[in-house]
ModelCIF file with pLDDT and N, C-alpha, C, O atoms, coordinates in Angstrom:
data_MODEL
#
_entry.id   MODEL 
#
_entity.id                         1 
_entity.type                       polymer 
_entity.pdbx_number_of_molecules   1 
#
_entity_poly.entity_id                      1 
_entity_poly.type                           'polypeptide(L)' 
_entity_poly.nstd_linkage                   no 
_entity_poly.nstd_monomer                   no 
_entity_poly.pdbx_seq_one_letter_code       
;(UNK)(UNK)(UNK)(UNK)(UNK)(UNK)(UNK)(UNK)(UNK)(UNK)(UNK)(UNK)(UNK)(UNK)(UNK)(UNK)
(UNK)(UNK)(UNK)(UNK)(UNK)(UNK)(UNK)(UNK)(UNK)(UNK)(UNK)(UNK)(UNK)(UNK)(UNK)(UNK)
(UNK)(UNK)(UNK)(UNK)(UNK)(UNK)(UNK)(UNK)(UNK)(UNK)(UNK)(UNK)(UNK)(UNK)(UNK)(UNK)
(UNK)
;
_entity_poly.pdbx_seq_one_letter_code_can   XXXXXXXXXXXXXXXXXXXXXXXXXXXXXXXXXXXXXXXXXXXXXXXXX 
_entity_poly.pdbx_strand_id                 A 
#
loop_
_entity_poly_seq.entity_id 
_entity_poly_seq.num 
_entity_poly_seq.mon_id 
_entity_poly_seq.hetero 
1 1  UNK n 
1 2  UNK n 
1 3  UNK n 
1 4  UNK n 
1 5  UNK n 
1 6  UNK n 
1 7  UNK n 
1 8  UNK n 
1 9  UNK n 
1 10 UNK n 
1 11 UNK n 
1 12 UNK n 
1 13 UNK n 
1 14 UNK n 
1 15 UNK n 
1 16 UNK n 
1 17 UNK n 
1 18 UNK n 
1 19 UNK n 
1 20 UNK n 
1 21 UNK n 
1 22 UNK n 
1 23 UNK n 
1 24 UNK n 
1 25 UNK n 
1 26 UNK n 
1 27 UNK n 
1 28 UNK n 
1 29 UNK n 
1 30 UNK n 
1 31 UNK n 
1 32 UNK n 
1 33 UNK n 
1 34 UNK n 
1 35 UNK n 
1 36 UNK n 
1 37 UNK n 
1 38 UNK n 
1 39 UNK n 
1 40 UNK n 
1 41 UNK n 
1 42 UNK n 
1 43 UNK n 
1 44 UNK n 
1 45 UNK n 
1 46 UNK n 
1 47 UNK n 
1 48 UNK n 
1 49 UNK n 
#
_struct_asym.id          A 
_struct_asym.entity_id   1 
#
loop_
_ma_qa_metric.id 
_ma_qa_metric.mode 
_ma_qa_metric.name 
_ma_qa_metric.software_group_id 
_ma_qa_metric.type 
1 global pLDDT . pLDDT 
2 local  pLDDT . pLDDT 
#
_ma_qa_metric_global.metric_id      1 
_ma_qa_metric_global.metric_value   74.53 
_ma_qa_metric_global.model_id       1 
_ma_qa_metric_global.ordinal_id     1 
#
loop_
_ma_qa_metric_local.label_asym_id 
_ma_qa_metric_local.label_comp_id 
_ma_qa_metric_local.label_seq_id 
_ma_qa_metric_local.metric_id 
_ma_qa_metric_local.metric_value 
_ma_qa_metric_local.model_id 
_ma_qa_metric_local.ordinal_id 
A UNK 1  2 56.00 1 1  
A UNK 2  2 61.00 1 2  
A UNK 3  2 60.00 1 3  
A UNK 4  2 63.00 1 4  
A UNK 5  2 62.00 1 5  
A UNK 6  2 60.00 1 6  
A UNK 7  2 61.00 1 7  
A UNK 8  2 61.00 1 8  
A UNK 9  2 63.00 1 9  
A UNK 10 2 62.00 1 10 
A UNK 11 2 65.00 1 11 
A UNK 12 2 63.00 1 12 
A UNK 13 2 57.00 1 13 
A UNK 14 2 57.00 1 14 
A UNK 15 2 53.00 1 15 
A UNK 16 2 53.00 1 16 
A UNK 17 2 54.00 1 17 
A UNK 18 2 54.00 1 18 
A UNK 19 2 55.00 1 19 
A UNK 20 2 56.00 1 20 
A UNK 21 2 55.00 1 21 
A UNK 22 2 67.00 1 22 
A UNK 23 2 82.00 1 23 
A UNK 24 2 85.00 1 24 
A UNK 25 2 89.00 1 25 
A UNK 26 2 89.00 1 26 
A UNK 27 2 91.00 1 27 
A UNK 28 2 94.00 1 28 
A UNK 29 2 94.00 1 29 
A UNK 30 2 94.00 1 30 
A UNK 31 2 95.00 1 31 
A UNK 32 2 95.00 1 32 
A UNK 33 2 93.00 1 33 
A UNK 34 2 93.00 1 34 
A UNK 35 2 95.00 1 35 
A UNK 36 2 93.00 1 36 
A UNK 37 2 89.00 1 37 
A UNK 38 2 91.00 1 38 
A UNK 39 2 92.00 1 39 
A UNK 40 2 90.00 1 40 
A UNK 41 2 88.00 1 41 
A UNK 42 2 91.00 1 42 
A UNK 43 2 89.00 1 43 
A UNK 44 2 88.00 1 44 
A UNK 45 2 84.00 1 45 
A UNK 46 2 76.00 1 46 
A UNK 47 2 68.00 1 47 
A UNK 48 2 64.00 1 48 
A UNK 49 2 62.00 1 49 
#
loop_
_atom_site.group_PDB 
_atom_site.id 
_atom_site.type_symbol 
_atom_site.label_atom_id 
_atom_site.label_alt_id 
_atom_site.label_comp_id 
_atom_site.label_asym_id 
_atom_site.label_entity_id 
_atom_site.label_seq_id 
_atom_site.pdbx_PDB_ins_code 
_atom_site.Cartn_x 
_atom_site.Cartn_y 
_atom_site.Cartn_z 
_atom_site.occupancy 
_atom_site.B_iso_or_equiv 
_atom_site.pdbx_formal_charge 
_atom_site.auth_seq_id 
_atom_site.auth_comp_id 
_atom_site.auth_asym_id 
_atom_site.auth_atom_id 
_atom_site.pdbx_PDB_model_num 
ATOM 1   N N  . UNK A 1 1  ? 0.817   -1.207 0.000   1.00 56.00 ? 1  UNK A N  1 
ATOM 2   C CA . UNK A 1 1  ? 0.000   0.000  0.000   1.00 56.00 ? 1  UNK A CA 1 
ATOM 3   C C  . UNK A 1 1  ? 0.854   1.261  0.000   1.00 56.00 ? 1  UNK A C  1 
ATOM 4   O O  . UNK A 1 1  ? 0.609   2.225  -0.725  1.00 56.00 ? 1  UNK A O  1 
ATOM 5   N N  . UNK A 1 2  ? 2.126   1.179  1.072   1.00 61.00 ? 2  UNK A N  1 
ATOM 6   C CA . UNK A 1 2  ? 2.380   2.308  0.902   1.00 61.00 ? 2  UNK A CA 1 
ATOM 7   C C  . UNK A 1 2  ? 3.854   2.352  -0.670  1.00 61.00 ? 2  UNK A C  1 
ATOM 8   O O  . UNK A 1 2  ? 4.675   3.260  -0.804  1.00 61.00 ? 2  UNK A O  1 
ATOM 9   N N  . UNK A 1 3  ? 3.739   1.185  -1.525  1.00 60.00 ? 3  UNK A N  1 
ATOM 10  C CA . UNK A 1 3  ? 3.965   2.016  -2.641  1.00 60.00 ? 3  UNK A CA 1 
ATOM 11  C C  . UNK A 1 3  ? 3.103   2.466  -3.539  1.00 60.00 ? 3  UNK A C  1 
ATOM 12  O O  . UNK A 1 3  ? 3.524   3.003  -4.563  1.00 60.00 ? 3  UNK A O  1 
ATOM 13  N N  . UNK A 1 4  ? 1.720   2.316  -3.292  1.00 63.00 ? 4  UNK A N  1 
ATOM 14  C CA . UNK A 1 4  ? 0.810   2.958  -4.199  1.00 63.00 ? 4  UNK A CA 1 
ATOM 15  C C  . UNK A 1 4  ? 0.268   4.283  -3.776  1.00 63.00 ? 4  UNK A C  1 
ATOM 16  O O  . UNK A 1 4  ? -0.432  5.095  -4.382  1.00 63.00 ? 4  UNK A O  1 
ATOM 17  N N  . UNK A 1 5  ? 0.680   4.284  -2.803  1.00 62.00 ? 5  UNK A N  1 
ATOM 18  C CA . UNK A 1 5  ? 0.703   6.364  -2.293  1.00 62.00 ? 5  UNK A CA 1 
ATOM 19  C C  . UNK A 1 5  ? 2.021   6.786  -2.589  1.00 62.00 ? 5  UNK A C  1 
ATOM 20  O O  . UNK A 1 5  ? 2.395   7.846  -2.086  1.00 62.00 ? 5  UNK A O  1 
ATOM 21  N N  . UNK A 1 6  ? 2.726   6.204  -3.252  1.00 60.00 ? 6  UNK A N  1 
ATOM 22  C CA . UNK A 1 6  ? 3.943   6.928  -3.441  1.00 60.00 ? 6  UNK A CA 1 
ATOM 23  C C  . UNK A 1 6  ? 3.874   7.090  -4.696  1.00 60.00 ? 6  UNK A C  1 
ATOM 24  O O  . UNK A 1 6  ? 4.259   8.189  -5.095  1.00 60.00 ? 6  UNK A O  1 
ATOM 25  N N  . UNK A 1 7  ? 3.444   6.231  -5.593  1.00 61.00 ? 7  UNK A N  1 
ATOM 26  C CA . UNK A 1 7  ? 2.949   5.892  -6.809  1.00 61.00 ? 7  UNK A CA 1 
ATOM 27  C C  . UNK A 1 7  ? 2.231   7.670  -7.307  1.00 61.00 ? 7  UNK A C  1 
ATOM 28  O O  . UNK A 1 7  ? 2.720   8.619  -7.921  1.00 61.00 ? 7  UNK A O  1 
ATOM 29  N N  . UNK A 1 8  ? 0.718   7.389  -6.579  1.00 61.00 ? 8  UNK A N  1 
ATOM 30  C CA . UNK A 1 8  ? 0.131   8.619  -6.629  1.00 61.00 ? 8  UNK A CA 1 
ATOM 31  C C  . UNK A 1 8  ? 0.992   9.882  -6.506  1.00 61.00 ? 8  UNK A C  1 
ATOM 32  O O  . UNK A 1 8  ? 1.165   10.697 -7.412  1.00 61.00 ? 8  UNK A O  1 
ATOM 33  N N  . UNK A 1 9  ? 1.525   9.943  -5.233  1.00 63.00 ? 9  UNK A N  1 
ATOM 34  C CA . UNK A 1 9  ? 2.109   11.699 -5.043  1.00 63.00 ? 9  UNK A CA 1 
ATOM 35  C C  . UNK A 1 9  ? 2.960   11.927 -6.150  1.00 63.00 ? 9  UNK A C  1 
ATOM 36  O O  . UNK A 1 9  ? 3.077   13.134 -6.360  1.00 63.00 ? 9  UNK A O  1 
ATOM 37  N N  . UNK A 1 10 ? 3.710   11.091 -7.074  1.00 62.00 ? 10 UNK A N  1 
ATOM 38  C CA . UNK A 1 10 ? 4.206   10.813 -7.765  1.00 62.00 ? 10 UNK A CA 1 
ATOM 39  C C  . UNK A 1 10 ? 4.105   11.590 -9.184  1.00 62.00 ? 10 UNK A C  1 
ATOM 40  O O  . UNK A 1 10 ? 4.902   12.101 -9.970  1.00 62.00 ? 10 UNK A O  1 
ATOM 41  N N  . UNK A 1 11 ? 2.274   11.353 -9.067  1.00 65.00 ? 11 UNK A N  1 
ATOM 42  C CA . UNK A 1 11 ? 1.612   11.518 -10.589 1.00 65.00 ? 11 UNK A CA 1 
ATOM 43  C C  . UNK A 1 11 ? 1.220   12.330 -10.261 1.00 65.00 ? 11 UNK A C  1 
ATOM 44  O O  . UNK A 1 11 ? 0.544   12.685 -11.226 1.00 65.00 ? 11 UNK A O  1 
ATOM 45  N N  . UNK A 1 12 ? 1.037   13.308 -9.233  1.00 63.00 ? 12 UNK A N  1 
ATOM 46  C CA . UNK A 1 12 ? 0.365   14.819 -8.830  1.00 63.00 ? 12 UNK A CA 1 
ATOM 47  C C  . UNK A 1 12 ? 1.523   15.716 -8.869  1.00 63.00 ? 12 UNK A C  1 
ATOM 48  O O  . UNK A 1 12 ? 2.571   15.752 -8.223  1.00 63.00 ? 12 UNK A O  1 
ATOM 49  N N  . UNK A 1 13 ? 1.056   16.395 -9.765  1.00 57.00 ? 13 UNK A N  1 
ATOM 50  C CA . UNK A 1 13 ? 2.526   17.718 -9.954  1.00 57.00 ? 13 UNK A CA 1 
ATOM 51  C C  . UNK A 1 13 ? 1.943   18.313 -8.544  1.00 57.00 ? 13 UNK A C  1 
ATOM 52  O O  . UNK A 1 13 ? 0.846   18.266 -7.987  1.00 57.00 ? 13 UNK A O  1 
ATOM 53  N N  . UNK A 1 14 ? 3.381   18.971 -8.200  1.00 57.00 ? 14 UNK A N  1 
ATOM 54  C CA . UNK A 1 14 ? 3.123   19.855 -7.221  1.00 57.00 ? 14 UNK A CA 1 
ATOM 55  C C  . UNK A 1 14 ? 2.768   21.081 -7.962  1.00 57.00 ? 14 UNK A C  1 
ATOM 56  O O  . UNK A 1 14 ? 3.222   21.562 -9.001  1.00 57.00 ? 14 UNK A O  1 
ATOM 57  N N  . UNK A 1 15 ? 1.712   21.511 -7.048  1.00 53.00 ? 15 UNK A N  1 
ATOM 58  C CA . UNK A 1 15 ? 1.504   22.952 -7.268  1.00 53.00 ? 15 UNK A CA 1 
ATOM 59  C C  . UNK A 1 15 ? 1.459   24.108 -6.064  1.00 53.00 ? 15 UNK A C  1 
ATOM 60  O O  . UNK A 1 15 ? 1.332   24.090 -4.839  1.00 53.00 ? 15 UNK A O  1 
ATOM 61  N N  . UNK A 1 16 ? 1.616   25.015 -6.988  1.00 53.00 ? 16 UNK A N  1 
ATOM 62  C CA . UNK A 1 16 ? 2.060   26.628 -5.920  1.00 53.00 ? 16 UNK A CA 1 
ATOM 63  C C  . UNK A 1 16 ? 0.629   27.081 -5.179  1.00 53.00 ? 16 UNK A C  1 
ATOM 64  O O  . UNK A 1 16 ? -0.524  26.755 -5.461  1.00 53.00 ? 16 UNK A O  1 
ATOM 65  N N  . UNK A 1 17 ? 1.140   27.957 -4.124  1.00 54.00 ? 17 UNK A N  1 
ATOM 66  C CA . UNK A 1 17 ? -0.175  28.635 -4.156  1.00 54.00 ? 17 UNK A CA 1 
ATOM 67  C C  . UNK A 1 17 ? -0.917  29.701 -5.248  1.00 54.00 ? 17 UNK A C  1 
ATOM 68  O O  . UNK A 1 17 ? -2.067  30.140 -5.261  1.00 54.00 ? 17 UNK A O  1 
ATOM 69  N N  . UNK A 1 18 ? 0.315   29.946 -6.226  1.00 54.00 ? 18 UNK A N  1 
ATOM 70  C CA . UNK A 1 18 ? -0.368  30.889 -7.085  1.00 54.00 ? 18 UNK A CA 1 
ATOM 71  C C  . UNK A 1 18 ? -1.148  30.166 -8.178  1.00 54.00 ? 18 UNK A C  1 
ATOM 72  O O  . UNK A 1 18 ? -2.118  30.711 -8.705  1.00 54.00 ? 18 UNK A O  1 
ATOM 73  N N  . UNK A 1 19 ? -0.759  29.011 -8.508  1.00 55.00 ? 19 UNK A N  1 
ATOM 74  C CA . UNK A 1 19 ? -1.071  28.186 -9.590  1.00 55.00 ? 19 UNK A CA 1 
ATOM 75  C C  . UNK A 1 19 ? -2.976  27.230 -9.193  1.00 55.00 ? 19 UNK A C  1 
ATOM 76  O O  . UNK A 1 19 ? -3.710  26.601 -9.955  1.00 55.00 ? 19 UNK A O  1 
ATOM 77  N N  . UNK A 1 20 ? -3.147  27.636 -7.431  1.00 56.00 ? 20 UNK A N  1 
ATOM 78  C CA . UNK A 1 20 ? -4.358  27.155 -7.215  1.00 56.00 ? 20 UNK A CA 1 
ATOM 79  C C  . UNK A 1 20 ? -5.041  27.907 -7.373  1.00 56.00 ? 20 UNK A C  1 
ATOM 80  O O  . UNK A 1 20 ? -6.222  27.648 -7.601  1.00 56.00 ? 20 UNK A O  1 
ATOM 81  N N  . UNK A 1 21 ? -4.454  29.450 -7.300  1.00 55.00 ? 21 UNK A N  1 
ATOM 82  C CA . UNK A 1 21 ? -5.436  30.485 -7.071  1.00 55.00 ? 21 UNK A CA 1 
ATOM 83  C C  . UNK A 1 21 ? -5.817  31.128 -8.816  1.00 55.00 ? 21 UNK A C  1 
ATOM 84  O O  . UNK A 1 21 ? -6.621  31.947 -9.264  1.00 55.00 ? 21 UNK A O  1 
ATOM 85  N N  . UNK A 1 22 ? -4.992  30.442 -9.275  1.00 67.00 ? 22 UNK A N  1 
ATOM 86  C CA . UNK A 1 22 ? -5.725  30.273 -10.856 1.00 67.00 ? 22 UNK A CA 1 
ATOM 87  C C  . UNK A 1 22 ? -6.609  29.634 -11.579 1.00 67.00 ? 22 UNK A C  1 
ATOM 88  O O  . UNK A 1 22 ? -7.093  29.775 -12.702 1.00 67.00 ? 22 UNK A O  1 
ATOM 89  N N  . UNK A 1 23 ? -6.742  28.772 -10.552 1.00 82.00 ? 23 UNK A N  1 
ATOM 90  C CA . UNK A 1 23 ? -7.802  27.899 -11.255 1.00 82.00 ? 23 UNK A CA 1 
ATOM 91  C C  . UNK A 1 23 ? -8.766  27.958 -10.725 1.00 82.00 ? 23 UNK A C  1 
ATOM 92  O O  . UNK A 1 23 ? -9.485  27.090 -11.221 1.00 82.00 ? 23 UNK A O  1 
ATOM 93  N N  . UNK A 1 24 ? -9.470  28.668 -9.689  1.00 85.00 ? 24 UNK A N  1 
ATOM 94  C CA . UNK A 1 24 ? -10.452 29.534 -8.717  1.00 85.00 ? 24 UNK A CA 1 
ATOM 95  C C  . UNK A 1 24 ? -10.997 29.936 -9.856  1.00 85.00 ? 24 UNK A C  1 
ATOM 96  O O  . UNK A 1 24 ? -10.249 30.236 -10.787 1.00 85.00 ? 24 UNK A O  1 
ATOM 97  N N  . UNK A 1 25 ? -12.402 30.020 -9.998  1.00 89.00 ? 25 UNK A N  1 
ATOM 98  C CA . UNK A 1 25 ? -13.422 30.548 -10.800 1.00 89.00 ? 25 UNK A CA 1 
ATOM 99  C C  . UNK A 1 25 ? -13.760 32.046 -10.117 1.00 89.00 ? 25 UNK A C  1 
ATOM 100 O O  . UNK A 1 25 ? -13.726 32.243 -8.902  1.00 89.00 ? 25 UNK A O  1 
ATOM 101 N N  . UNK A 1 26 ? -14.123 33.156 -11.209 1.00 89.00 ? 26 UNK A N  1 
ATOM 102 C CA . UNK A 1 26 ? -13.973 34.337 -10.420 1.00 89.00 ? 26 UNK A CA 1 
ATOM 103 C C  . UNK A 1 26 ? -15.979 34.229 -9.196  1.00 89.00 ? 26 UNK A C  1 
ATOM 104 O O  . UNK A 1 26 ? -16.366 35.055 -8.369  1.00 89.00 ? 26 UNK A O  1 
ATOM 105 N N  . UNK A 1 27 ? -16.617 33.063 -9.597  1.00 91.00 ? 27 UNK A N  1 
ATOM 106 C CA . UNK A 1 27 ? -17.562 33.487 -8.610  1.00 91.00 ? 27 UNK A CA 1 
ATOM 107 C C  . UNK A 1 27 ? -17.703 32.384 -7.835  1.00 91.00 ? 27 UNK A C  1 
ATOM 108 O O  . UNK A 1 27 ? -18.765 31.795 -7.634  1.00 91.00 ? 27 UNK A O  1 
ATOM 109 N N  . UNK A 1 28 ? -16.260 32.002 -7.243  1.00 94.00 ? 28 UNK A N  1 
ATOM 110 C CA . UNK A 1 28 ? -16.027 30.612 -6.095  1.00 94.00 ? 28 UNK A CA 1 
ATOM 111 C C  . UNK A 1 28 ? -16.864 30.973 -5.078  1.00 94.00 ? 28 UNK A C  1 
ATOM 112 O O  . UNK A 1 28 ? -17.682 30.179 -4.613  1.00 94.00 ? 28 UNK A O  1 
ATOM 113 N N  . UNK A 1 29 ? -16.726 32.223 -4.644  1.00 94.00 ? 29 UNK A N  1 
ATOM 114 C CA . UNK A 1 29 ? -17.285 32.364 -3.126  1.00 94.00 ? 29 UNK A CA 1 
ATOM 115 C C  . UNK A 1 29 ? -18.643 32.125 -3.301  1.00 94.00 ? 29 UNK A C  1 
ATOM 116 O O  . UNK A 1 29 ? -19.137 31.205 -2.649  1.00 94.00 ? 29 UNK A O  1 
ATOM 117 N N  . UNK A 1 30 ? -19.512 32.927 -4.233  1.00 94.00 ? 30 UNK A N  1 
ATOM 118 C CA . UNK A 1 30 ? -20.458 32.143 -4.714  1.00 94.00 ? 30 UNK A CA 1 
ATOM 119 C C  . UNK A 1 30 ? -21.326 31.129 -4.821  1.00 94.00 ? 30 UNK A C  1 
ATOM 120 O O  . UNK A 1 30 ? -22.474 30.817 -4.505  1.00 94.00 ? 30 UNK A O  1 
ATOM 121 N N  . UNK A 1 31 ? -20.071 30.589 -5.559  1.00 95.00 ? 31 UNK A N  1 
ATOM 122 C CA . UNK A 1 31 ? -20.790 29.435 -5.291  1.00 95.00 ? 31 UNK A CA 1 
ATOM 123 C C  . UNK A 1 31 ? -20.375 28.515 -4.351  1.00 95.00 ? 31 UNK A C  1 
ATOM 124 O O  . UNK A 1 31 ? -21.179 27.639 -4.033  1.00 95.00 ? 31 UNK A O  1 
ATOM 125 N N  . UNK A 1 32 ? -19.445 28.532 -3.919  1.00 95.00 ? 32 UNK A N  1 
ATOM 126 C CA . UNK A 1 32 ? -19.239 27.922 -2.667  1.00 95.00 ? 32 UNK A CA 1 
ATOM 127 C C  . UNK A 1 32 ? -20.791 28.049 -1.338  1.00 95.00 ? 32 UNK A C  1 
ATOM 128 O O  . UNK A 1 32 ? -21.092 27.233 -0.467  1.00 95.00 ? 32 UNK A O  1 
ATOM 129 N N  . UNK A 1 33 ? -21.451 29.348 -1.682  1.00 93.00 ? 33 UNK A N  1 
ATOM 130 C CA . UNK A 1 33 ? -22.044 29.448 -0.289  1.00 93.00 ? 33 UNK A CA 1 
ATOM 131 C C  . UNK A 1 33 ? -23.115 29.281 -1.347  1.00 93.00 ? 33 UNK A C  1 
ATOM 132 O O  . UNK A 1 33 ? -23.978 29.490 -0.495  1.00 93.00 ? 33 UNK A O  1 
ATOM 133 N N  . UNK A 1 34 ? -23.931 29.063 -2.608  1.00 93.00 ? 34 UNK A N  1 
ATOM 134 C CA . UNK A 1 34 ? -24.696 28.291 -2.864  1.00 93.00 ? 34 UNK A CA 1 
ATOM 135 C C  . UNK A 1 34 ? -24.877 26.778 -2.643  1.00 93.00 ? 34 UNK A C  1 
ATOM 136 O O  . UNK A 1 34 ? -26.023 26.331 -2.592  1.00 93.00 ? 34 UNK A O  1 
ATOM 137 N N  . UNK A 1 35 ? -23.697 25.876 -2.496  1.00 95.00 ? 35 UNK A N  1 
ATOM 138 C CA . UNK A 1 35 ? -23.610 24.934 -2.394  1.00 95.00 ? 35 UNK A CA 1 
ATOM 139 C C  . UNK A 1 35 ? -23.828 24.501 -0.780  1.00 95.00 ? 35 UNK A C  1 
ATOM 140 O O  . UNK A 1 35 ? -24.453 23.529 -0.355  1.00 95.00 ? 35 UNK A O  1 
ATOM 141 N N  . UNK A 1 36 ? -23.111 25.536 -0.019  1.00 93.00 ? 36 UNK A N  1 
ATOM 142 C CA . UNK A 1 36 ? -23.545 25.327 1.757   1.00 93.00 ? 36 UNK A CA 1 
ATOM 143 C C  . UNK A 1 36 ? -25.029 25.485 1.808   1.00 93.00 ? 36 UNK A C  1 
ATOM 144 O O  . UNK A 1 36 ? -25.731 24.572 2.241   1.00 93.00 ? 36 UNK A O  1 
ATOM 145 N N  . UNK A 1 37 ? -25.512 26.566 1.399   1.00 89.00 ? 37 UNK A N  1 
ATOM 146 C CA . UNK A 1 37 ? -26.825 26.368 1.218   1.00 89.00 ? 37 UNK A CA 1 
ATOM 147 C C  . UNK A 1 37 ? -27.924 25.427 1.137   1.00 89.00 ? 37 UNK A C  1 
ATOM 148 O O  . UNK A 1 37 ? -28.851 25.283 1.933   1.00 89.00 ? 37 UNK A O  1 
ATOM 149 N N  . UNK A 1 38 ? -27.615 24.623 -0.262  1.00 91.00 ? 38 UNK A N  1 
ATOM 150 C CA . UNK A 1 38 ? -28.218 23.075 -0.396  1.00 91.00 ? 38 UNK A CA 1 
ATOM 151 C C  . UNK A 1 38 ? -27.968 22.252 0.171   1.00 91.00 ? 38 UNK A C  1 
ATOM 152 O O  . UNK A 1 38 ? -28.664 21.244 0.053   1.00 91.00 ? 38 UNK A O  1 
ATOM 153 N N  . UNK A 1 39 ? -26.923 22.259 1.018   1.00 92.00 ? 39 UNK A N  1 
ATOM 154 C CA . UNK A 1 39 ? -26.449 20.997 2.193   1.00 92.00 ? 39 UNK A CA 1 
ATOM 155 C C  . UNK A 1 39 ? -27.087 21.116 3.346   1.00 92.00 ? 39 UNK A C  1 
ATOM 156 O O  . UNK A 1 39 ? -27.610 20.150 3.901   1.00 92.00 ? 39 UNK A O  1 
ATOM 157 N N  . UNK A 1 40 ? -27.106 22.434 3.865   1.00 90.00 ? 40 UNK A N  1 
ATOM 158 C CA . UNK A 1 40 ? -27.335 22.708 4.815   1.00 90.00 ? 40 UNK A CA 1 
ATOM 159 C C  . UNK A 1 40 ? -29.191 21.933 4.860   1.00 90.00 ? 40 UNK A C  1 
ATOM 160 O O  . UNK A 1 40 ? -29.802 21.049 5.461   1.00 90.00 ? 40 UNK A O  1 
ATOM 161 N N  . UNK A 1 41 ? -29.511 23.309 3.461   1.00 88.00 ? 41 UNK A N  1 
ATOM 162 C CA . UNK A 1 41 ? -31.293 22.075 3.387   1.00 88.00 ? 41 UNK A CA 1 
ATOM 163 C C  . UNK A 1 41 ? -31.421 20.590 3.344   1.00 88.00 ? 41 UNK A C  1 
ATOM 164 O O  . UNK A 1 41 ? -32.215 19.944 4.027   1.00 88.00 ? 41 UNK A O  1 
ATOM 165 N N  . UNK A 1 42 ? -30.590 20.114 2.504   1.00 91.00 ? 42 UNK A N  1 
ATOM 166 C CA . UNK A 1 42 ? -30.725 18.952 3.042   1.00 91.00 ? 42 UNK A CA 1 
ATOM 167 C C  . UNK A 1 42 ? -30.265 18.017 3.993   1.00 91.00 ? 42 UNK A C  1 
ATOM 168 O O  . UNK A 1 42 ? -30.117 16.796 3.955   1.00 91.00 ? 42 UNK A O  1 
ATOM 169 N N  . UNK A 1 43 ? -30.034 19.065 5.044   1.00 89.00 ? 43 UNK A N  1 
ATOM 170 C CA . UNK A 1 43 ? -29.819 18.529 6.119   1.00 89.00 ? 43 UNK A CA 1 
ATOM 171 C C  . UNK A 1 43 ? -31.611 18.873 7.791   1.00 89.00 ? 43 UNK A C  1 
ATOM 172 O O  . UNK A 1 43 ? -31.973 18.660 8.948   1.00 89.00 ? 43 UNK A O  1 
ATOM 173 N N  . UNK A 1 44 ? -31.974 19.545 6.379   1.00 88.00 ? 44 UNK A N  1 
ATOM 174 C CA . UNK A 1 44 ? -33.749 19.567 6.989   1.00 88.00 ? 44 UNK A CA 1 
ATOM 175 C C  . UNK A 1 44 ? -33.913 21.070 7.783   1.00 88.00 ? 44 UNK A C  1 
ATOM 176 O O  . UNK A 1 44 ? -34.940 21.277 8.430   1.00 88.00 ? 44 UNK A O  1 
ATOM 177 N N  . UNK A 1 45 ? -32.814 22.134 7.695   1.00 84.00 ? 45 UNK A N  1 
ATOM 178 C CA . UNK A 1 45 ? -32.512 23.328 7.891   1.00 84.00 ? 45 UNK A CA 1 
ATOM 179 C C  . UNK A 1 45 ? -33.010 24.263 6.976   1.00 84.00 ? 45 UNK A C  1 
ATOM 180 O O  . UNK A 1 45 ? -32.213 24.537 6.078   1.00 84.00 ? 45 UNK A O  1 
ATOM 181 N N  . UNK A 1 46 ? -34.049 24.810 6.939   1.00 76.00 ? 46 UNK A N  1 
ATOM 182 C CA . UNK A 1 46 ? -34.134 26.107 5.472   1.00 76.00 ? 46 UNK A CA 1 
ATOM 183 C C  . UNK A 1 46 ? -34.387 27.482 5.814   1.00 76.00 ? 46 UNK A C  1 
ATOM 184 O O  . UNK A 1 46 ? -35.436 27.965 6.243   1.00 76.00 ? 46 UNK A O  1 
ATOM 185 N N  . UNK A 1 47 ? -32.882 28.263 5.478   1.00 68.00 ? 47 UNK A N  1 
ATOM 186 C CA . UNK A 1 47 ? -32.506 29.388 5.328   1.00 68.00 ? 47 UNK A CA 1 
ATOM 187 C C  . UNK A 1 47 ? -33.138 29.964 4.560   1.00 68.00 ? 47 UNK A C  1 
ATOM 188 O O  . UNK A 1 47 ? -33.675 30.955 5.055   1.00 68.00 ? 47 UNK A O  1 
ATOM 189 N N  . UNK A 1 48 ? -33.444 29.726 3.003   1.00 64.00 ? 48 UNK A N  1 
ATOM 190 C CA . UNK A 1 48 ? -33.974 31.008 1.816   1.00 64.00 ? 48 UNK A CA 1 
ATOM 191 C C  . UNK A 1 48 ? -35.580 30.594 2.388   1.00 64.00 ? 48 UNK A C  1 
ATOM 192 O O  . UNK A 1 48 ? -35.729 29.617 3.121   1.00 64.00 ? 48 UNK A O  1 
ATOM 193 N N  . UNK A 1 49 ? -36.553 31.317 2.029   1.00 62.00 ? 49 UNK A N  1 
ATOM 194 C CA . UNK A 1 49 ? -37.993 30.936 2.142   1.00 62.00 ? 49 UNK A CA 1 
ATOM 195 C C  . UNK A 1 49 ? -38.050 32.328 1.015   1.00 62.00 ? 49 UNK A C  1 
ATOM 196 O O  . UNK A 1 49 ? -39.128 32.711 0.561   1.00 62.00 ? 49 UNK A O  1 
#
């Protein structure tokens, strides 16, 4: 097992913090808190009415 996590980290380029913050969609926050939203309801909680 642990050569198939070595395997993996392997095949994952490292990346920067600048190189994540590029691939951020400009309306993450967005949708990020659309998505808390629907979890949250279906967790039997409803915020929008």
């Amino acid at each position: 097992m642990a050569q198939e996590e070595k395997k993996r980290e392997a095949e994952r380029p490292e990346e920067s913090g600048t190189q994540k913050e590029k691939e951020l969609s400009p309306t993450w926050n967005e949708d990020c808190l659309t998505e808390l939203d629907d979890w949250i309801e279906s967790q039997g909680v409803y915020l929008r009415q």
